[in-house]
MILOVEX-511069 format. One line per field, with one value per residue: residue in one letter; x, y, z of N, C-alpha, C in turn. Coordinates in steps of 0.1 Angstrom, whole numbers. Each point is the difference from the previous one (the first is absolute). Layout:
N
code <- A,...
nX <- X,...
nY <- Y,...
nZ <- Z,...
caX <- X,...
caY <- Y,...
caZ <- Z,...
cX <- X,...
cY <- Y,...
cZ <- Z,...
***
This chain:
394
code <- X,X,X,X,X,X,X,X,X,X,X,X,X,X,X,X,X,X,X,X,X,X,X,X,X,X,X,X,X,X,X,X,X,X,X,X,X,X,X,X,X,X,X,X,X,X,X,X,X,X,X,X,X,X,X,X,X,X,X,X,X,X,X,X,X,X,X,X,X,X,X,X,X,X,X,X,X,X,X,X,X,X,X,X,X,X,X,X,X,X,X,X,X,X,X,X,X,X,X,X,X,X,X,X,X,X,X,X,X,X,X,X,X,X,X,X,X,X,X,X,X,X,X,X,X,X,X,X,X,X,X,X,X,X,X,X,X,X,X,X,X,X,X,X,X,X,X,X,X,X,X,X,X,X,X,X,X,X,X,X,X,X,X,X,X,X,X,X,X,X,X,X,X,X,X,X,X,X,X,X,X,X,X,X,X,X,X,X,X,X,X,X,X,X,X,X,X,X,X,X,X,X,X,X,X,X,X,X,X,X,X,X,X,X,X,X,X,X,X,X,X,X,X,X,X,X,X,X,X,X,X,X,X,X,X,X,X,X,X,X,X,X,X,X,X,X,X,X,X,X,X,X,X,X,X,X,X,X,X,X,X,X,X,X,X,X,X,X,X,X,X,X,X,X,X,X,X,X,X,X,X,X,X,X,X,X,X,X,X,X,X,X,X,X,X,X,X,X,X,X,X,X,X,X,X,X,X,X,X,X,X,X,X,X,X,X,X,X,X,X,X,X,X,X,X,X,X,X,X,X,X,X,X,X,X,X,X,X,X,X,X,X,X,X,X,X,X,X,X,X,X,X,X,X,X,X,X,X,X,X,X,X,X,X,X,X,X,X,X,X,X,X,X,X,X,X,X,X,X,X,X,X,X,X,X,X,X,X,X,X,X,X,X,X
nX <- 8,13,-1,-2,-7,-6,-4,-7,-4,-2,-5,-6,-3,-6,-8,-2,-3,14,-4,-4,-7,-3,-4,3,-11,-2,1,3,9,10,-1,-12,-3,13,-5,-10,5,9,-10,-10,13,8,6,4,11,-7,1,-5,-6,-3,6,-11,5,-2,-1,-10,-7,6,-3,-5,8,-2,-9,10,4,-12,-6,5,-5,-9,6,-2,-5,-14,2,-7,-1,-7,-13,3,-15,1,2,-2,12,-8,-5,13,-4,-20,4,5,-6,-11,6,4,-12,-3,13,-5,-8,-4,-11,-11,-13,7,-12,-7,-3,-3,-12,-1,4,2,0,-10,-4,5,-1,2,-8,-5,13,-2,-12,5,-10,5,-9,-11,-10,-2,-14,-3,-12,-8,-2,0,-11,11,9,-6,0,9,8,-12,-3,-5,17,9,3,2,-11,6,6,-11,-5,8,-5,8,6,11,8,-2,1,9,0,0,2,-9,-2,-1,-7,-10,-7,1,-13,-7,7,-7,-10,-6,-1,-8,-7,3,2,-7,-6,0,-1,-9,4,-11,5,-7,-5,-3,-5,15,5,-3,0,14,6,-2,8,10,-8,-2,16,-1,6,9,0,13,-5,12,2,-13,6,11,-7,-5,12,1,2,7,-4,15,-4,-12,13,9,-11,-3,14,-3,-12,11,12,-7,-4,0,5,-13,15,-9,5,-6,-8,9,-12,0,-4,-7,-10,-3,18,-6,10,-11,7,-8,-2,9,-3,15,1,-11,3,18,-1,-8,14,5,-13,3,-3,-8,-12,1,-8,8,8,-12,3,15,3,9,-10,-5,8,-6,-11,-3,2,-11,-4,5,-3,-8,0,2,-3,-14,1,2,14,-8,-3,-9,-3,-11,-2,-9,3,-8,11,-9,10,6,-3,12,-3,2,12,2,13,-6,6,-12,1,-5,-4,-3,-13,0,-13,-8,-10,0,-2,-12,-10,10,1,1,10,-10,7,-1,-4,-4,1,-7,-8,3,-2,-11,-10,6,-4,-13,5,-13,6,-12,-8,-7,-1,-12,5,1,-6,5,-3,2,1,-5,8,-14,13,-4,9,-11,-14,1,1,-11,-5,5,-1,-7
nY <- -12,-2,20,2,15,-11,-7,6,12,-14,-2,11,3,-17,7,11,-8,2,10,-10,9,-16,13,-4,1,-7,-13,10,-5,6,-12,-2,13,-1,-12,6,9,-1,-8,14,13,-6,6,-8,-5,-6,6,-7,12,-10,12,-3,-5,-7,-12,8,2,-13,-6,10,-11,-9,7,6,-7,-2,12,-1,-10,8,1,4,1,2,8,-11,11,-13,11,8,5,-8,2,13,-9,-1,11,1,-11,3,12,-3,-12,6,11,-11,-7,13,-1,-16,9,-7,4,-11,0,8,11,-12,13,-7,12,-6,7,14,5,3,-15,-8,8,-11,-7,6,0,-10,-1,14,3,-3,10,-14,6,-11,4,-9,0,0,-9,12,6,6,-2,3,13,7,-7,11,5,-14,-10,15,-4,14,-5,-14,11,4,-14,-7,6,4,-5,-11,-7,8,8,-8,7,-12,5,11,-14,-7,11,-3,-18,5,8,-9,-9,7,3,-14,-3,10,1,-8,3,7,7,-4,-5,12,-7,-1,1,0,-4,-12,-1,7,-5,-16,5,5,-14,-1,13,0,-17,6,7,-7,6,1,12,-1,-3,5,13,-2,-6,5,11,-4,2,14,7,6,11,4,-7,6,14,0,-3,11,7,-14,5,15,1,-9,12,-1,14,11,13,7,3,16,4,2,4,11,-1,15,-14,-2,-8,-9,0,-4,-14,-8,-8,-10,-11,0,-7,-2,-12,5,11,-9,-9,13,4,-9,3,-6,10,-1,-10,0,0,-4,-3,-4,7,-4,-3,11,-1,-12,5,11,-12,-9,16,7,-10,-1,16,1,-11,2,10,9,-6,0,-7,2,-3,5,8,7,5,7,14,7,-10,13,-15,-9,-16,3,7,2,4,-1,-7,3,3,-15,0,-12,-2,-8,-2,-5,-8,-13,5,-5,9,4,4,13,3,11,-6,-12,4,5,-12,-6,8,-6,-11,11,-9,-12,-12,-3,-10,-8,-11,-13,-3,9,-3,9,3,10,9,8,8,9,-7,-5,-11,-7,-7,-10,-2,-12,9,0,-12,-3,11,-2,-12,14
nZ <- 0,-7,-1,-14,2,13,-6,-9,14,6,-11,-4,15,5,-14,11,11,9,8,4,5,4,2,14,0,16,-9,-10,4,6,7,2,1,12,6,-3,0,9,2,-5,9,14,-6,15,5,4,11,12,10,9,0,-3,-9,7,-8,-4,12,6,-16,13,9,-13,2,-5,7,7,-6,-3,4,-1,-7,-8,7,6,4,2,6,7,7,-11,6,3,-10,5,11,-8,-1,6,6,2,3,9,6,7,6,3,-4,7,11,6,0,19,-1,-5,7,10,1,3,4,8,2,11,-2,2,-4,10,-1,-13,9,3,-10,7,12,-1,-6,0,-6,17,5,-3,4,5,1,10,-1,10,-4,-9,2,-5,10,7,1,-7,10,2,-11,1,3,-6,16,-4,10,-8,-10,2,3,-10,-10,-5,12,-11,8,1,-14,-2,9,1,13,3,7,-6,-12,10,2,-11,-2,9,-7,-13,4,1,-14,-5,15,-3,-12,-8,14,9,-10,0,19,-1,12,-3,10,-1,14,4,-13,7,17,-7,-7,6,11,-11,-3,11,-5,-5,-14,18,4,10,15,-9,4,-9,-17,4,2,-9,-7,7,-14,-13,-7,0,11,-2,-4,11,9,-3,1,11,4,-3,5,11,-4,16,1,-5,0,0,-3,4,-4,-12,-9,-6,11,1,-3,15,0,-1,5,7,1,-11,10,-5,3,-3,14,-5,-3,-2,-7,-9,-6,-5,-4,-3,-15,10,3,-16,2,8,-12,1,15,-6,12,3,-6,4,11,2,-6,8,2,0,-2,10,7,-2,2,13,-1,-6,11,-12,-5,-11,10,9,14,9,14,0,8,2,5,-10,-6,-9,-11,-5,-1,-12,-1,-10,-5,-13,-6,-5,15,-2,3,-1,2,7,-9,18,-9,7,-14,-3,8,-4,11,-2,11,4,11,-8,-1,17,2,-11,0,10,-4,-8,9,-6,11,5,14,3,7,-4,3,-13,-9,0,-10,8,-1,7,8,-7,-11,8,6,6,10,-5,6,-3,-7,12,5,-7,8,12,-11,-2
caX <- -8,6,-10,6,11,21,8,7,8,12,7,10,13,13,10,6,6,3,-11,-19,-3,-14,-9,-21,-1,1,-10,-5,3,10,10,-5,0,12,7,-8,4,8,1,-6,2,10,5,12,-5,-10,0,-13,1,-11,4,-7,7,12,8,3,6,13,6,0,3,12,-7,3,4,-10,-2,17,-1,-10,8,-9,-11,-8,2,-16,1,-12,5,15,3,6,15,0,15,2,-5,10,12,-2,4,17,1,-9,11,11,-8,-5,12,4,-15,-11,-6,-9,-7,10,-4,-12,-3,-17,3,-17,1,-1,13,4,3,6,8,15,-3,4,9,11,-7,-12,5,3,-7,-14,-8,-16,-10,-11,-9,-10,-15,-14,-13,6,7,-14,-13,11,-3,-12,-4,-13,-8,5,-9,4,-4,12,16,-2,-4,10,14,9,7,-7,-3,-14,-10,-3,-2,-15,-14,-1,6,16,3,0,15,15,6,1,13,6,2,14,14,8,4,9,11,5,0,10,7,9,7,-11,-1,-12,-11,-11,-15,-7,2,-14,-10,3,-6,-15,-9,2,-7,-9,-2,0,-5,0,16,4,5,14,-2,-9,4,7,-5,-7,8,11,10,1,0,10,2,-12,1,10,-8,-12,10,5,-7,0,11,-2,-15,-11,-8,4,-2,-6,5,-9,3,10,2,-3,-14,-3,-2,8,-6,4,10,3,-2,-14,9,-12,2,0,-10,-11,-4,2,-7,-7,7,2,-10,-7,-15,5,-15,-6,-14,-1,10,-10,-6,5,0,9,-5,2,18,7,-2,8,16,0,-6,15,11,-2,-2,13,11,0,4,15,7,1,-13,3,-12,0,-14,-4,-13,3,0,-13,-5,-4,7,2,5,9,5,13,4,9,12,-6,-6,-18,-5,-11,-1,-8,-9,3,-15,-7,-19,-6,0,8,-1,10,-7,7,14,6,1,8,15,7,5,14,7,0,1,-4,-11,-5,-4,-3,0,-9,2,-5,8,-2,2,-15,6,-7,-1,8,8,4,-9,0,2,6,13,9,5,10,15,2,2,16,8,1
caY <- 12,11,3,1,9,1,-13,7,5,-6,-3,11,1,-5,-5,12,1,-9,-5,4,-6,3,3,-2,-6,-12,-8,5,-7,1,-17,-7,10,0,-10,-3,11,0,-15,4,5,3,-11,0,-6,5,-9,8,-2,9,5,-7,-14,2,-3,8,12,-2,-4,14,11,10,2,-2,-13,-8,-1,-2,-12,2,6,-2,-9,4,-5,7,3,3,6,8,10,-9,4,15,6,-7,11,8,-17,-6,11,-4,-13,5,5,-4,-6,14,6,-11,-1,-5,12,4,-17,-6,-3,7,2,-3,2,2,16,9,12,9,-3,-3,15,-1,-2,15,3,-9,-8,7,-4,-15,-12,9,-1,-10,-8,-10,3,-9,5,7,1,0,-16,-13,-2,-7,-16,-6,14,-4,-1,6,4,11,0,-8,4,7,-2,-5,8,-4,-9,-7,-11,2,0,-15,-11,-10,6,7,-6,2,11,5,-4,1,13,-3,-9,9,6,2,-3,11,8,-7,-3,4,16,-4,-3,10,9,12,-3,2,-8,-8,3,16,5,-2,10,14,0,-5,12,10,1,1,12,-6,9,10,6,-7,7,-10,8,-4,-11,0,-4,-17,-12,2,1,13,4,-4,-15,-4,3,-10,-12,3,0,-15,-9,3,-7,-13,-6,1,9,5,9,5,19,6,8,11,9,11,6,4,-5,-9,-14,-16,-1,-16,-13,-7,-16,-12,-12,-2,-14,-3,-13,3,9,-6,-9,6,9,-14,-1,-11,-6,8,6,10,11,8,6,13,13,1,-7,14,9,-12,4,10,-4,-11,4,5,-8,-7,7,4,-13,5,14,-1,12,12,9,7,1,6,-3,17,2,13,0,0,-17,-3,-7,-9,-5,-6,8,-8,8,-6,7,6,10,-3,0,-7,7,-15,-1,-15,-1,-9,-1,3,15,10,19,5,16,10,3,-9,11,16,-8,-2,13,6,-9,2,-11,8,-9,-2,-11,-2,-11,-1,-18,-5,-6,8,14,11,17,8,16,9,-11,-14,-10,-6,-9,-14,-4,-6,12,16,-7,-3,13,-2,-12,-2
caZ <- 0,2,-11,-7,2,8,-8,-7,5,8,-10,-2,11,-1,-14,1,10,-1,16,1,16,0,15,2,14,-4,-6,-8,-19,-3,-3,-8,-13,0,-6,-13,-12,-5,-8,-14,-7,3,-14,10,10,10,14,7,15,9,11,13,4,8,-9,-8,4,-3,-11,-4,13,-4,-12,-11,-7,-6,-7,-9,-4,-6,-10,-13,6,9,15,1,16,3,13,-1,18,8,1,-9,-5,-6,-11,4,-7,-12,-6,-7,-8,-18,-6,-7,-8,-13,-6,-7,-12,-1,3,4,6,8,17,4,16,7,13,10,7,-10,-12,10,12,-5,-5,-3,-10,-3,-1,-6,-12,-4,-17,-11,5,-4,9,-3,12,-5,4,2,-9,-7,-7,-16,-3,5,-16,-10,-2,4,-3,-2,17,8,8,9,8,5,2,10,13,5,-7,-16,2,-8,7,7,-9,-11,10,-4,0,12,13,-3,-1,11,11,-11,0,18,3,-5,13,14,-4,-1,9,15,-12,-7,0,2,-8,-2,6,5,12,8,5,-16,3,-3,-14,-6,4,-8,-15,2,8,-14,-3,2,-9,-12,-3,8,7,10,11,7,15,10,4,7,17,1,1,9,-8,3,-10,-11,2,-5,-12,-3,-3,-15,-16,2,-10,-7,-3,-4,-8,2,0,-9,2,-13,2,-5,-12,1,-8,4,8,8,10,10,-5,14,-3,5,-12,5,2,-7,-1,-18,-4,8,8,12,8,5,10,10,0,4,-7,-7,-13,-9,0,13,-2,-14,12,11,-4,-5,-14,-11,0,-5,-11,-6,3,-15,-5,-3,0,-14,-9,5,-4,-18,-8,-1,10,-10,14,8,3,10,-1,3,15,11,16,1,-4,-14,-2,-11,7,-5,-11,-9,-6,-6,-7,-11,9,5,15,4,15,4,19,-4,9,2,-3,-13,-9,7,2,-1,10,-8,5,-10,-14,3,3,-11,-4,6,-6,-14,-6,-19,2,4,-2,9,6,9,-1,-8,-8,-9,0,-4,4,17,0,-1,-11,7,-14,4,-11,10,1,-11,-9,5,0,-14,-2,3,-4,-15
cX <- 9,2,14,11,12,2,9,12,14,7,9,7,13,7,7,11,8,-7,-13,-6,-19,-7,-13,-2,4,-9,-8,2,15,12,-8,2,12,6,-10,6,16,7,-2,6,16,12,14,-5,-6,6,-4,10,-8,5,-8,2,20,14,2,8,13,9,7,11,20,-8,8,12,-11,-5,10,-5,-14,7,-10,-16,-7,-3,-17,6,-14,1,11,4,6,17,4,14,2,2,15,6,0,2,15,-2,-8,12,10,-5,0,12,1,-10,-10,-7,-17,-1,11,-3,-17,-5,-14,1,-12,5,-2,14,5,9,14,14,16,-1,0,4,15,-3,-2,7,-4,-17,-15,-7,-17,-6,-8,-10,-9,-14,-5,-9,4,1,-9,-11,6,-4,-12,-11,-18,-8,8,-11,8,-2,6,9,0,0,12,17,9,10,-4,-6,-13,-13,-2,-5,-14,-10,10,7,17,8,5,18,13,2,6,14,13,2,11,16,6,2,9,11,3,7,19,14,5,6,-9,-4,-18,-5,-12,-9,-4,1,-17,-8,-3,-10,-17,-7,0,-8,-17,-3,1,-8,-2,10,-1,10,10,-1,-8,-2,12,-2,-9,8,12,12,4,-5,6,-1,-9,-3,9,-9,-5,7,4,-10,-11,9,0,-14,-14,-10,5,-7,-6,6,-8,7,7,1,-5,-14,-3,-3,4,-3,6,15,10,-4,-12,8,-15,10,-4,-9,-12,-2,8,-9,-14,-2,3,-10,-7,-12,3,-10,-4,-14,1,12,-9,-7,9,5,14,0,6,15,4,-1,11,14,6,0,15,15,0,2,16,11,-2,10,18,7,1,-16,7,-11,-3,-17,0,-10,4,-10,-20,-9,-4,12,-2,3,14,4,6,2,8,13,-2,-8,-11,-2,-14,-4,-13,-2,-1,-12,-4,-16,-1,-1,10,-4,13,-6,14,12,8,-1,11,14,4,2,15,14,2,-2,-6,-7,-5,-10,-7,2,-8,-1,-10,10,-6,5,-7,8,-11,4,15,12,6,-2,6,2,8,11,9,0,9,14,6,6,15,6,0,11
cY <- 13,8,-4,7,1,-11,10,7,-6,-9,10,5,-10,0,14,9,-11,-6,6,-3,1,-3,-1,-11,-15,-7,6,-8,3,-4,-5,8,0,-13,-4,9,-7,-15,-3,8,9,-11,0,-11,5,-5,9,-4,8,6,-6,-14,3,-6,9,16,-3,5,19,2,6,6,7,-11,-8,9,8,-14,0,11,0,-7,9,-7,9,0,3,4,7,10,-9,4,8,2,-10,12,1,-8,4,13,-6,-8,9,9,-10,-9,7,-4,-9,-3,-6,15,-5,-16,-5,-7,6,-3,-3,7,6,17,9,4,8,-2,-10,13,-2,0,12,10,-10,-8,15,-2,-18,-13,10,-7,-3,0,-10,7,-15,-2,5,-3,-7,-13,-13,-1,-8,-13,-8,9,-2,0,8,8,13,-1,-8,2,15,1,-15,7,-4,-9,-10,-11,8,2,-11,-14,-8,9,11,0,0,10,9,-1,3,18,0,-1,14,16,0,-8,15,6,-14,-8,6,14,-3,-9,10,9,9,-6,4,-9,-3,6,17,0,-4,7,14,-5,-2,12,3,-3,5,17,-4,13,15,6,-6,16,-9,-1,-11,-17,-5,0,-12,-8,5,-1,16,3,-9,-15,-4,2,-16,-17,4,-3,-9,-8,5,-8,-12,-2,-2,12,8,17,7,20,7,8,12,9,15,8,6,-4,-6,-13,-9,-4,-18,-2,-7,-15,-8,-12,-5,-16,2,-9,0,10,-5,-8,7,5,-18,2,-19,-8,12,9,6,9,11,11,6,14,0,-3,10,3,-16,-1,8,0,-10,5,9,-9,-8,9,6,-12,1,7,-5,12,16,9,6,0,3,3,16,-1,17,-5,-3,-10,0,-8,-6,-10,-6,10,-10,11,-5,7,15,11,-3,2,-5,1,-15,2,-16,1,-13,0,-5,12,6,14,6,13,13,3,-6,12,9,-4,0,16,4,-7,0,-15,-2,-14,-4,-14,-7,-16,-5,-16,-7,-2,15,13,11,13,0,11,8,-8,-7,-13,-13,-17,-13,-3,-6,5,10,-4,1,15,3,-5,0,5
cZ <- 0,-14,-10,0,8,-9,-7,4,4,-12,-9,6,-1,-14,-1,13,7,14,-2,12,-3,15,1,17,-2,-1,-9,-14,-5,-8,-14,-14,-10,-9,-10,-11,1,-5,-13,-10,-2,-9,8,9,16,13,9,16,9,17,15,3,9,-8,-14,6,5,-7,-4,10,-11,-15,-10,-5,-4,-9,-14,-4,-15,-13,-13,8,5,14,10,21,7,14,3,9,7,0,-8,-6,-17,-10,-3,-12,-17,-13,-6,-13,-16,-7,-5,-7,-14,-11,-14,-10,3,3,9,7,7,16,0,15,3,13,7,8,-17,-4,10,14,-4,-4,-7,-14,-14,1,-11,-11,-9,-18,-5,8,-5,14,-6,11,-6,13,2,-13,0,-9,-19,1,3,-11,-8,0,2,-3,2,19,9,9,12,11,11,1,8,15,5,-1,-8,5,-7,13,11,-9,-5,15,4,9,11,11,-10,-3,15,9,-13,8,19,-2,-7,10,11,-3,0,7,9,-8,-9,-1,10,-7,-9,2,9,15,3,6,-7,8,-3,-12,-3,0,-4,-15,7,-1,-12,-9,3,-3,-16,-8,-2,4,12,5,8,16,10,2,6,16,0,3,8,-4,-1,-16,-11,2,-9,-15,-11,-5,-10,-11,2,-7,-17,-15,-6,-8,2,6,-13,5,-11,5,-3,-14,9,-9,8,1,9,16,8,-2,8,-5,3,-11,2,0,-5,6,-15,-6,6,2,17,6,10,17,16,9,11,-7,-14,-9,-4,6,15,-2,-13,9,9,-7,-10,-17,-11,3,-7,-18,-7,1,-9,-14,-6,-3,-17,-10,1,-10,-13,-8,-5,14,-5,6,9,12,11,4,6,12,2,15,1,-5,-14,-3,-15,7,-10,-14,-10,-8,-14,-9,-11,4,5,16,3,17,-1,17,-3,11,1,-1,-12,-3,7,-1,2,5,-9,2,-5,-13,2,1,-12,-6,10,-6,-14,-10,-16,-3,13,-1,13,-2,4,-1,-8,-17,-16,0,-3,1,11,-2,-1,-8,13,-7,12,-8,11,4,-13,-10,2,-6,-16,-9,0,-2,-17,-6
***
């Protein structure tokens, strides 16, 4: 279920770069993406190692004699946060490679943190490494393979993890995202070095989902958990990093008006998000309150993963609650302004207009959870997800 387009992407990377690092949470599909393209299309010999295995992270404690052993070959490094000093090694070795004429498909990186938190990498790969995310399933790629009995409502309410969306029922879907939960706070967050205690990290990802959608008062979750400010900043860009929250920034263009200058946080999965929230049946999660910030979260995350890097995106509130809940700005000056309404008929209040006049938006689009497209008031044009998507992808 993975779209075409990173096929594409991660195939012209490695026939152009000599390092490629492909990022994304874990159990997203990584490995598997990995050793499917480059069995297909890497014209070298292949050899693979997984930093989480203790005999492979061995095979590193003289890492550039081991790898000097991999010469003309690709050498695939799964879990590669695990051992950041590798970036240093592996600048030499690409320079003297260069010298000798191998140039591209030398080393591809698998890695469960971000670009950001991987810092070395960009200080010491710069020029010579391209950067990939894999993302969990979206709406594009599930249809894709099932365009007749693709059901949104499923990959909604378990989430794009393939082993929780593809899972025989509910109860399993359920105990996959339980087990994935607390591997990452009592394993995985500390394997990268990140000293926290599993019960407060859980208790932090939990309270945070229950702003899902929303701005978060660092300040005040901190006296919850008896931390300080920056402690609390530090867990956010912790589990920013790793993939599972997603900061959305407010617009920063220029306006008279006073505007909310916090980030809106989403739990980038909703099936976690769910998991965390403890909503574990459909028909009593169609009843909680939370239904519409969980919407409108499934609703950006999928639109957010669409987009090329050639966007830009952000969401507009003032201090007096006029809002967009989602900007995109594209390469050609567009400025699309999407409200996101869990209805059939969607409404749209006048402050959605006066927003988009501050933002100088040059379309206007309302989100709703029916599948037709219509105009609404003032050239708004109310239109489904999966036609919206189709808009962005053209």
């Amino acid at each position: 279920m993975i779209t075409r387009q990173l096929k594409n992407d991660l195939i012209k990377a490695l026939k152009s770069m000599p390092v490629v690092a492909l990022l994304g949470s874990r159990q997203v599909g990584k490995t598997t993406l990995a050793l499917e393209i480059t069995n297909t299309i890497v014209n070298k010999p292949t050899s693979y190692i997984d930093l989480e295995l203790d005999t492979d992270f061995a095979k590193l404690a003289d890492p550039e004699s081991y790898l000097r052993r991999f010469e003309n070959q690709l050498l695939i490094i799964d879990e590669v946060q695990l051992k950041p000093d590798l970036f240093r090694i592996l600048r030499g070795l690409i320079d003297v490679r260069k010298r000798a004429g191998e140039r591209n498909a030398q080393f591809l990186l698998l890695g469960s943190a971000s670009r950001d938190l991987l810092q070395h990498t960009s200080q010491t790969l710069a020029g010579r490494i391209r950067f990939l995310e894999l993302k969990p399933l979206t709406i594009p790629e599930v249809q894709a393979t099932d365009p007749l009995g693709f059901n949104p409502e499923k990959l909604w309410f378990r989430g794009g993890f393939p082993d929780s969306y593809l899972a025989t029922t509910d109860n399993e879907s359920w105990d996959w995202r339980s087990a994935f939960i607390s591997s990452y706070v009592e394993r995985d967050i500390p394997q990268m070095g990140l000293q926290i205690p599993a019960a407060r990290m859980r208790r932090f990802w939990t309270m945070l989902s229950h702003f899902h959608g929303q701005q978060v008062n660092l300040s005040n979750l901190g006296k919850s958990l008896e931390v300080s400010h920056t402690t609390i900043r530090n867990y956010l860009d912790i589990l920013t990093d790793l993939y599972m929250i997603r900061q959305v920034q407010p617009w920063a263009g220029n306006t008279k008006k006073r505007l909310v200058k916090s980030p809106k946080i989403y739990v980038r999965d909703t099936g976690i998000l769910h998991r965390l929230l403890n909503i574990s049946d459909y028909e009593m999660f169609l009843g909680n309150p939370i239904i519409g910030h969980s919407w409108e979260g499934f609703i950006v995350e999928n639109i957010i993963s669409t987009l090329s890097d050639k966007w830009r995106y952000s969401y507009y509130r003032t201090t007096t609650q006029t809002e967009i809940d989602l900007i995109i700005e594209g390469p050609r000056a567009e400025v699309w302004a999407i409200a996101i309404k869990r209805t059939a008929a969607p409404k749209i209040k006048a402050a959605f207009h006066t927003a988009c006049a501050d933002v100088n938006a040059t379309k206007k689009f309302v989100i709703y959870s029916g599948t037709e497209c219509f105009p609404i008031a003032e050239n708004t044009e109310a239109i489904g997800i999966v036609e919206f998507l189709t808009l962005i992808t053209e």
